[in-house]
N, C-alpha and C positions, 0 to 999 in steps of 0.2 A: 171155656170162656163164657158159653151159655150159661152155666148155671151160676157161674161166678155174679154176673149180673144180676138174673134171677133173686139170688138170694140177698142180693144189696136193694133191690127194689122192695122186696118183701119186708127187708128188716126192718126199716124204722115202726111199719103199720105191725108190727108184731112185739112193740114196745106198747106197756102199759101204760096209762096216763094218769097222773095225778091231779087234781083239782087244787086252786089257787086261789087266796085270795088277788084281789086287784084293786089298781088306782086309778083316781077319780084326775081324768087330766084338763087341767086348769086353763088349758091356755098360754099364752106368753102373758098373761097377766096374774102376777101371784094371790090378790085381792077379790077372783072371780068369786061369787058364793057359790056352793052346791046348786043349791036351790033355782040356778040360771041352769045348771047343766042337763044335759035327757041324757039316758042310759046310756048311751053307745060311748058315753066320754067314761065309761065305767070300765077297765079293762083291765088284763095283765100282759097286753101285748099292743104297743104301739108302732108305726112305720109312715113317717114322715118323707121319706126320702133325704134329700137335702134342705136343710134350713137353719137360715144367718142368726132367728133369734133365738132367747134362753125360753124354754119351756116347765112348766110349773107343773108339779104331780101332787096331789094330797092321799093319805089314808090315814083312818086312825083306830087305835089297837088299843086292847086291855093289857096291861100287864103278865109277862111269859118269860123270864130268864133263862128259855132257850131256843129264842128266834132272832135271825136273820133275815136281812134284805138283802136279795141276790139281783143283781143288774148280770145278765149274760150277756153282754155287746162288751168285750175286750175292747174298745174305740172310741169312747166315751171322753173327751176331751176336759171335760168339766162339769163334777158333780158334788152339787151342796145339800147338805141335810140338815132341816132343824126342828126340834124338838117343840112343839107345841102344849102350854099345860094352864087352863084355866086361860088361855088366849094370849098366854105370855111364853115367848121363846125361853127355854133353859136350858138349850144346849142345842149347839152345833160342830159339824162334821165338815170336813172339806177333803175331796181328791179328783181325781183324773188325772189323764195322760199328760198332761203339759201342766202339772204339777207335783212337788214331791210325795213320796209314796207316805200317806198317813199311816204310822203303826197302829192304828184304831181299825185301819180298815185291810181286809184279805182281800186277795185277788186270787179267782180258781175260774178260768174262763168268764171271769168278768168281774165285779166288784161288789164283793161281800161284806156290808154295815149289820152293825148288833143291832135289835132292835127290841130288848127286853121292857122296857118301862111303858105306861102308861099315858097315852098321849097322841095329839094329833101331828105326825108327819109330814114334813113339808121339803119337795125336791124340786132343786133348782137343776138342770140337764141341758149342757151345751153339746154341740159335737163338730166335726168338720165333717168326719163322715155320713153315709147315710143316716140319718136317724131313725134307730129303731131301740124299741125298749121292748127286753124279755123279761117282766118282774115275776119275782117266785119268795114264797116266804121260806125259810125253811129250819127246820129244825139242827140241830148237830150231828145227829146220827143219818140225815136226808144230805146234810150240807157233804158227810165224809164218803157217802155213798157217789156222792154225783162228782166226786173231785177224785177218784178211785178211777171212776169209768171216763171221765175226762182224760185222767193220765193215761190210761190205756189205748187210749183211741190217736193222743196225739205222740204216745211212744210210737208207736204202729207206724204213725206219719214218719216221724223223725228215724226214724230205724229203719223205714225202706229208702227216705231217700239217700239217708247216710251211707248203704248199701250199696245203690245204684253208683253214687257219686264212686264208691272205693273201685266199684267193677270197672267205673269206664275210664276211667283213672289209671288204671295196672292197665288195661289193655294199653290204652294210648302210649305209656310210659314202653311197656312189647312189641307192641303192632308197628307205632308212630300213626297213625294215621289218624289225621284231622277231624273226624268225625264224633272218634270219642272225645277230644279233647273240649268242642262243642255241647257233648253232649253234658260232661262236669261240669261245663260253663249253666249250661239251663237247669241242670237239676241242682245247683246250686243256689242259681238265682230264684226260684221257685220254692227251695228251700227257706231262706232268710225271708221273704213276703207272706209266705204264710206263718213262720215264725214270730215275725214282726205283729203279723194283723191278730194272730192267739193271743196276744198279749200274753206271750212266756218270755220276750226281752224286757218288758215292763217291770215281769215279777220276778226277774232273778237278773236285776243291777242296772236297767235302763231308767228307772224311776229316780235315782239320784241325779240326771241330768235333764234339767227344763227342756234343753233345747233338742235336745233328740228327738222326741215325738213331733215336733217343731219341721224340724229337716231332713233326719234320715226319710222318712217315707216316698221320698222324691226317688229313694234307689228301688222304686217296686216297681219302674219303667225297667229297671234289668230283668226283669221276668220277659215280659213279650220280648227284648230285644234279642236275648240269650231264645228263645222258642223262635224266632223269625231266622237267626246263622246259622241255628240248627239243621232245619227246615231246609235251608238253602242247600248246604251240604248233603242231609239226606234226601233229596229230590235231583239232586244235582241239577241244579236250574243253570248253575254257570255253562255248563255244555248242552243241554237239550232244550233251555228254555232261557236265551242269552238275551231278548226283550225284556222278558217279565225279570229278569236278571238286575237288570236296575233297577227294576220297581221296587226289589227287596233291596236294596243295596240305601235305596233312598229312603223308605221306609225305615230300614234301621237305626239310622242316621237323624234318623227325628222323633225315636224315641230317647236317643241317648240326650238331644236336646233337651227334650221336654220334663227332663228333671230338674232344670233351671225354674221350672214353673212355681214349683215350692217356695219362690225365696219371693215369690209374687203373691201367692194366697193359697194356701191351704187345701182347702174348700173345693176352688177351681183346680185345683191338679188331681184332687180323687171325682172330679166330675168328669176331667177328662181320662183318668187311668181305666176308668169304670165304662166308659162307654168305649174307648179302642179296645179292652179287653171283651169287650161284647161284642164289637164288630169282628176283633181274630177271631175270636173260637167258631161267630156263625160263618165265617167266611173259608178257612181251615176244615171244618166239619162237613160244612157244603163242597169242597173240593175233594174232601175224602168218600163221601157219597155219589161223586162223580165219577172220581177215580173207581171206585168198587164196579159201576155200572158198567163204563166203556173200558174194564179189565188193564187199568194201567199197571207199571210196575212199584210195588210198596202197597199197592191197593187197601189190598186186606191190611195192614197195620195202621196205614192214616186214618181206616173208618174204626179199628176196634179202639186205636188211643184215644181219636180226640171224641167217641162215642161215649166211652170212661167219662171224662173230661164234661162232658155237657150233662149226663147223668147227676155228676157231684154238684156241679154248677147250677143245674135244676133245683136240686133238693134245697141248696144253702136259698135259696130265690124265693124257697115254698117256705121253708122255714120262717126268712126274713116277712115274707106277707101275712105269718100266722095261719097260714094253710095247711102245715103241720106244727105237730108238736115240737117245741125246744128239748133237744135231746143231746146230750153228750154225742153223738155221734152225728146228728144232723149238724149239730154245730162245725164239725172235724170235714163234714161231706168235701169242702171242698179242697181242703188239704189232702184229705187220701185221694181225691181223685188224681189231682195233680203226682201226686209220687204214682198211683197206679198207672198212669200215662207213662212218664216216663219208666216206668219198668218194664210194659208193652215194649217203647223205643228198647231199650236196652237188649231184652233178648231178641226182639226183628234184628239186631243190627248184628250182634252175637253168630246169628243163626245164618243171617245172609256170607257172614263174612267166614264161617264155616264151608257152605254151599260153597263159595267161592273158590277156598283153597282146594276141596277137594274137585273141582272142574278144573282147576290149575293143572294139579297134582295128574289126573285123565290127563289133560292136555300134553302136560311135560311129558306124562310115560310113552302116549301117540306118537307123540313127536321125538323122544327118543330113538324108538323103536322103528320111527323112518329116517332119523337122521343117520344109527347105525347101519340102516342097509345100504344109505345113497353115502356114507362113509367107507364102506368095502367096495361097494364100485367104484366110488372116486378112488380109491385107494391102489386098487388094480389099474386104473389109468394114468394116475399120477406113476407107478412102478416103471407102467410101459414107456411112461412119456421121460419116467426119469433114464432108464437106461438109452432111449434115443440121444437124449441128450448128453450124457455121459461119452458117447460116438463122438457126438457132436462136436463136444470140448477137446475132446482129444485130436480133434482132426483141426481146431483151431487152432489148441497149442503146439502141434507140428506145425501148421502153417505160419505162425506167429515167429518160432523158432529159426524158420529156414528163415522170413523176411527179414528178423532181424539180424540172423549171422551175416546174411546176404549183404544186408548194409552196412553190417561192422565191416566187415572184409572189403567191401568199395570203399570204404573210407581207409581204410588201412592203403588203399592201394593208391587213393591220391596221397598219402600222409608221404609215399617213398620217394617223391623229388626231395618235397620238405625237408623230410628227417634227412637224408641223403647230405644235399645242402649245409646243413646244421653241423653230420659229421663232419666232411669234408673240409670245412674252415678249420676246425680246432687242427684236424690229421694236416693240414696245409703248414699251421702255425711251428705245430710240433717240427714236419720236415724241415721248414727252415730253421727254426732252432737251433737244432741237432747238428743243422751243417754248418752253421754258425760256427756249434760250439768244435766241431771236425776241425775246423779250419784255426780255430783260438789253439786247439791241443799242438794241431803240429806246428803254428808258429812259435810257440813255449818249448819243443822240441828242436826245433833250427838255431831258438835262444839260449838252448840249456847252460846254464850258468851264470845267464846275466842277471834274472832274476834275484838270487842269491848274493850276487855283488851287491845288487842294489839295497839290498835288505841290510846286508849287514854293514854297508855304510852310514845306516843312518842312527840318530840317537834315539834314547828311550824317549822322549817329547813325541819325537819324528816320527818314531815308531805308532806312539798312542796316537795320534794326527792321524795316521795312516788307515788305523785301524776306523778311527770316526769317519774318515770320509768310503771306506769299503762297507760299513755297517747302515751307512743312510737306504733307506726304500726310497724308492719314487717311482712311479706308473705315467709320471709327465712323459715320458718318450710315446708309448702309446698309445694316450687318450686325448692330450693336447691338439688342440686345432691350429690350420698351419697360422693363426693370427696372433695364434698365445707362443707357437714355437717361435715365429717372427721378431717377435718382443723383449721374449726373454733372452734369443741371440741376440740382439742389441744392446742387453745390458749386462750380458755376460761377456760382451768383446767389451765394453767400456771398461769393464773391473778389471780386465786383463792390462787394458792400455795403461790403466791407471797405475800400474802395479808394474809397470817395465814389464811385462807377457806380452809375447806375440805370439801364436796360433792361426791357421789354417783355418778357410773356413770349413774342410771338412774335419777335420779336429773339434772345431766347436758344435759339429753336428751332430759329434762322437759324445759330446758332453749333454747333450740335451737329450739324446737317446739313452745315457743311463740314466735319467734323471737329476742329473747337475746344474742347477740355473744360477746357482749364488755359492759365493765360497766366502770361509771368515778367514781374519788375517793369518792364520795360523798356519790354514790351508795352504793361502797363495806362499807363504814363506818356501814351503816346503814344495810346492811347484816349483818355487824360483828356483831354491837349489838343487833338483832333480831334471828341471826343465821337460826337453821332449822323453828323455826317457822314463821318467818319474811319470809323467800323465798320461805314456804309452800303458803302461807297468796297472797303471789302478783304472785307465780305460778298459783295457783286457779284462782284471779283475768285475770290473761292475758289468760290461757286458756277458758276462760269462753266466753272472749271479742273475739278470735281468732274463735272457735264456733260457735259463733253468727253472725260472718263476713261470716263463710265458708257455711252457713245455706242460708246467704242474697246473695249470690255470686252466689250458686248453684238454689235459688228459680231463679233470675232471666234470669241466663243461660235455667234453663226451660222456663220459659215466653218467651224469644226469640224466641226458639224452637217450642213454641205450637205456637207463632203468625206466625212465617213466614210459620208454616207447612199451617197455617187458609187459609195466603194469597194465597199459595201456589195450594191450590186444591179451590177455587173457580169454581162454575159452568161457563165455557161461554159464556150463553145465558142470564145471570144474568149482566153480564160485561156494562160500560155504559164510554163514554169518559169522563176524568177529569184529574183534577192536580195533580202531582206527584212529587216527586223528584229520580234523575235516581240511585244515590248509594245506598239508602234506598231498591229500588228496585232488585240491585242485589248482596245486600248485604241479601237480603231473600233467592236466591237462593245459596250463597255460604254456610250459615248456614245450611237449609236444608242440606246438602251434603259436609255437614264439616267431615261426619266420613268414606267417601268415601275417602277422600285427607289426611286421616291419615296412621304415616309408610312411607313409600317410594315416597311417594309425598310432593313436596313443592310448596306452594303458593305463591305467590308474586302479594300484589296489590299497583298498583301506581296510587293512582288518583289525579291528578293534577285537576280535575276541576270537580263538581257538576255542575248538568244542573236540570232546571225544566220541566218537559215534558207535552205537552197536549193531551193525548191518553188515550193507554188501560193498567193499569200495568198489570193484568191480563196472556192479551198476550204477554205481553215480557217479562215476568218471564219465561215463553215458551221457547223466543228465548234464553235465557242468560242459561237455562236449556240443552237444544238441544244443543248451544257449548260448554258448560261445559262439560257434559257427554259425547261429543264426544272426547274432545280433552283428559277425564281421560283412556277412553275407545281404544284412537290410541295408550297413554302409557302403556298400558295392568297396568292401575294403580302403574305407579313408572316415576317418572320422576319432569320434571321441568314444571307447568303452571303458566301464567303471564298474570294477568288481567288489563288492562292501561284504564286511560278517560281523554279525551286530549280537549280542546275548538280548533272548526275549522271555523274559521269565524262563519257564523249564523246558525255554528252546533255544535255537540259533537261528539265527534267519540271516541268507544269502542273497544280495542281490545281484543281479547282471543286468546293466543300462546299457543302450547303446543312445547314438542321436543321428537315428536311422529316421525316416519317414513319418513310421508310427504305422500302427494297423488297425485300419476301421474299425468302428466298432460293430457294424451289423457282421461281422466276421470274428470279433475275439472272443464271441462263446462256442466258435464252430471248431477255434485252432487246435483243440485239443482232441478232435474226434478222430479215431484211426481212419487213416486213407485221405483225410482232406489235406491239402496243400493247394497253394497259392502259384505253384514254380511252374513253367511249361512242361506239357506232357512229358515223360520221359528224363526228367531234372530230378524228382524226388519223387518220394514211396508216399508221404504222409506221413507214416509212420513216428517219425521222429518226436513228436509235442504230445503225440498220446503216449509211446513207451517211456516218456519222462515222467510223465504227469504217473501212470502206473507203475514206476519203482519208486517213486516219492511217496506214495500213497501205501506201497509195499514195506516202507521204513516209519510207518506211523508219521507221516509228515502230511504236508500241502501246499498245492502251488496257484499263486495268483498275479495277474497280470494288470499292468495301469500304461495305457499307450494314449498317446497323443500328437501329434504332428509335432517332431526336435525330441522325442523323448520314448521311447520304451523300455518297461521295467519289468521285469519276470523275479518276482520275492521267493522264494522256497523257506518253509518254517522246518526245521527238523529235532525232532527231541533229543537230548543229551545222554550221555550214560546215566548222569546219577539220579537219573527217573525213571532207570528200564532196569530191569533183574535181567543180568547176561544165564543166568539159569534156567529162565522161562522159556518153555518150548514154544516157541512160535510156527503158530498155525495160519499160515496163507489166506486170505479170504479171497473167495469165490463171488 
């Protein structure tokens, strides 16, 4: 980096100097005479700084058809030439920046007029920018030498920053990280402003629009703005200097403004670009001189870039005053500095972000390398800790097992009044029947033959009559209330009176018990002509028929009873997953405990929808048991329960209401936890609302609760078959 410097210092004064003629400067008045002027207005190098008026140049030459006037200031806003001959103008020239480009005149780092003929020249010179004038006469073979080394010096430029830009560009598009993305930002920006101020946008296509030289230049405030988020980023001032953090934030923010300045004057916006650009770089440079002393970190890179930076910026400064020579390369000073700075940037950040991965990469393998050993001890702890636990569970699910056989079997063992009870009525119904129907056989035996008489005294009419009034059903004998029996003997003695029949009232009680409340005319004919024996004969008949219904009615009301009690008490360690249907399933549990919901309870089931389930019936004859019993048990046995089964998308859902109390709510997130219960010591385990809630959970389902004082609802959602593969091996979760 030393000698890199070195030899940039060294170069210019190691460039040979040519001698020039020069111009006699007029003034802003075009009329001044020589002969007012002293020597010093005699020059080939002028520096004005800024100024509003036009300035007047003279020289005059002999005739040479191969010389040039070379203006080296690319900024030149407006310049006029006229040809002076015997004290009469014969020809004029007009260009600059905020004019279109004259084919008469070249532009090679600045603006190149013919100047072959013989005659006193006359320049008229506006500017916005600083005013300075580098005049050089030169010949063709001078003019292609200096436009040779011109281009090489601003390839150089343009080629490193183009560089820089692709590198930081591809990292950020790699890495992502924000700093390059900043950095394209600034060396871009630094790019087009020094491109802009070369005047190589003039000479290749900016020159056909007035207004560009006009407005664009307001965008050479992205230079500092894009060098100030840079800055930010690579100091990281947002974390370590969150003060001064706004001050660049603010700062930035009123550069992007002051490009508005442009559209206000010109003049004044390179007055003020020119002096913040003065104030960053000494303010910047002094911070990196600081940095270097009290050993900050980035140190060394802030002082070698913006050192670069104030080196180039020096030169173009020395150039501008005529303190050195105008040279292709002093001219460029301050564009290569600018790309040699940010090149600086670009490999610091390169190099840091190298450093970085591989302290990562240390760090990661450290840290491997202890994570794997405190990985094999945890790993031996976790082994030990896991086989205690493996104990553990095991000695749960025995104890889980015994509580709940324990309490299947207590309930089993209140169920045998119930179920007991339940039998006993059908087995009661059946006996009497039976002796009923004992007692009907052997009176038909004491009658042998009158039956027969009577049959076949009658006509085929009589006969079909007969047959209709043996073929009626009726269940009015034993369902009717004695208000409806009451009634309907009253208007079955009337039909009889009416009809010349007289009857017994216990004959007519004989009629109501098979179900005979009305007869049509046909009927009673055929009573009349048979009388007592004819209504004996088909009393027999229909009690015999009504007997044998009440025999089949009650066997199979047992059968229900003995099956759902079968399914009911299943072992389950016996239990195995299969197919089911869900009302079958709790329509076992409601039979079971059909004599518990008799008297002061009412049932109410509303099943809109059968589902086919693929589980365990077993254990949900459990659950549907456990809300059952709960919800007759909150009514103290008298009230209103309502069992609903509703399709919910690719579930069912169950409810069980009672209009029990309700249960508080600072208790119904606790109902569910094993062992809590509500009941007096010694009433219940607990158990009950956690093993429900865990073979629900067991069947891919869930269960939720809504209570309120008149109302508690326990909902169970359960998935259907045709969203479960009966082939998947179902694994228990733990």
């Amino acid at each position: 980096m030393y000698r890199i410097l070195f030899c940039l210092l060294l170069l210019p004064l190691a460039l040979g100097a040519e001698g020039s003629l020069g111009l006699w400067h007029l003034g802003t008045n075009a009329n001044t005479k020589l002969s007012d002027l002293s020597p010093k207005d005699y020059n080939n190098h002028f520096y004005f700084g800024f100024t509003e008026n036009y300035h007047y140049y003279q020289i005059q030459l002999e005739e040479n058809a191969s010389r040039y006037f070379h203006f080296e200031n690319g900024m030149i806003s407006e310049l006029d030439l006229t040809l002076f001959q015997n004290d009469k103008p014969v020809s004029q020239i007009q260009t600059g920046l905020l004019r279109k480009k004259n084919p008469d005149v070249l532009f090679t780092g600045g603006f190149v007029l013919p100047a072959k003929e013989k005659g006193t020249y006359l320049f008229k010179i506006h500017s916005d920018d600083a005013h300075r004038i580098n005049f050089t006469i030169r010949d063709e073979f001078s003019l292609l030498q200096y436009t040779k080394s011109l281009s090489l010096w601003q390839g150089f430029h343009l080629g490193l920053c183009i560089l820089v830009c692709l590198l930081s560009a591809t990292q950020f598009v790699l890495l992502r990280e924000r700093v390059y993305l900043l950095l394209t930002f600034a060396t871009l920006s630094i790019l087009f402003t020094n491109t802009l101020r070369s005047g190589l946008l003039y000479e290749y296509g900016a020159s056909n629009y007035e207004w560009f030289y006009r407005y664009v230049p307001g965008l050479i405030s992205l230079t500092p703005f894009g060098l100030v988020i840079f800055l930010r980023e690579f100091l990281h001032t947002k974390e370590k200097y969150p003060n001064a953090d706004k001050y660049f934030i603010v700062y930035a923010m009123f550069l992007l403004v002051s490009i508005l300045i442009v559209f206000i004057d010109l003049q004044i916006y390179f007055r003020f670009i020119y002096s913040n650009s003065l104030i960053l770089t000494t303010v910047t440079f002094g911070y990196a001189v600081y940095s270097l002393i009290t050993k900050k970190e980035n140190a060394n890179v802030l002082f070698y870039a913006f050192f670069v930076r104030q080196i180039s910026t020096g030169l173009l400064i020395l150039t501008n005053l005529g303190l050195l020579p105008s040279y292709p390369f002093l001219s460029s000073a301050n564009e290569i500095g600018a790309a040699l700075q940010m090149t600086i940037f670009t490999i610091a950040i390169s190099k840091f972000q190298i450093q970085t991965r591989i302290k990562k990469e240390e760090s990661v393998t450290k840290e491997n390398a202890e994570l794997e050993t405190m990985v094999l001890e945890r790993t031996k702890e976790i082994q030990t800790q896991k086989e205690e636990l493996e104990k553990a569970l095991l000695q749960i699910s025995h104890t889980e097992s015994k509580l709940v056989f324990s309490e299947k079997m207590s309930e089993l063992g209140k169920l045998i009044a119930g179920v007991a009870h339940e039998i006993n009525n059908p087995l009661s119904a059946i006996k009497a029947s039976i002796e009923t129907l004992i007692e009907s056989k052997e009176n038909e035996i004491k009658n042998l033959g009158s039956k027969e008489n009577i049959y076949s005294s009658l006509t085929a009419s009589e006969i079909k009559t007969m047959k209709q009034i043996m073929s009626f059903q009726s269940d009015f004998g034993l369902v009717a209330s004695y208000t409806e029996r009451k009634d309907k003997k009253a208007d079955l003695k009337k039909i009889f009176k009416d009809n010349g029949l007289e009857f017994e009232e216990a004959v007519l009680e004989r009629f109501l018990d098979v179900g005979i409340t009305n007869l049509y005319e046909d009927e009673i004919k055929l009573l009349k002509k048979g009388q007592e024996k004819l209504s004996n004969l088909i009393l027999e008949e229909k009690n015999f028929r009504l007997h044998l219904s009440i025999i089949q009615i009650a066997v199979d009301r047992s059968s229900k009873t003995i099956l759902a009690l079968k399914n009911f008490s299943r072992v389950t360690k016996a239990e195995e997953r299969r197919i089911f249907t869900l009302l079958e399933n709790i329509e076992t549990v409601i039979t079971i405990y059909q004599y518990r919901m008799r008297g002061k309870v009412s049932l109410k089931k509303t099943f809109i929808t059968d589902a086919t389930i693929l589980g365990w019936p077993e254990d949900l004859i459990r659950v549907w048991t456990n809300l059952i019993l709960n919800g007759l048990e909150a009514m103290n046995q008298k009230g209103n329960l309502m069992i609903t089964t509703e399709q919910k998308g690719n579930k069912v859902e169950v409810k069980v209401i009672d209009n029990g109390p309700g249960i508080p709510l600072e208790i119904q997130n606790k109902i569910f936890d094993p062992f809590f219960t509500t009941k007096d010591h010694g009433e219940g385990t607990g158990m009950g609302l956690g093993i429900t809630k865990s073979i629900i959970e067991k069947h891919k389902g869930n269960i939720q609760i809504e209570s309120e004082p008149g109302r508690t609802c326990f909902s169970v959602l359960l998935p259907v078959i045709e969203f479960i593969d009966p082939n998947e091996p179902f694994v228990e979760e733990t």
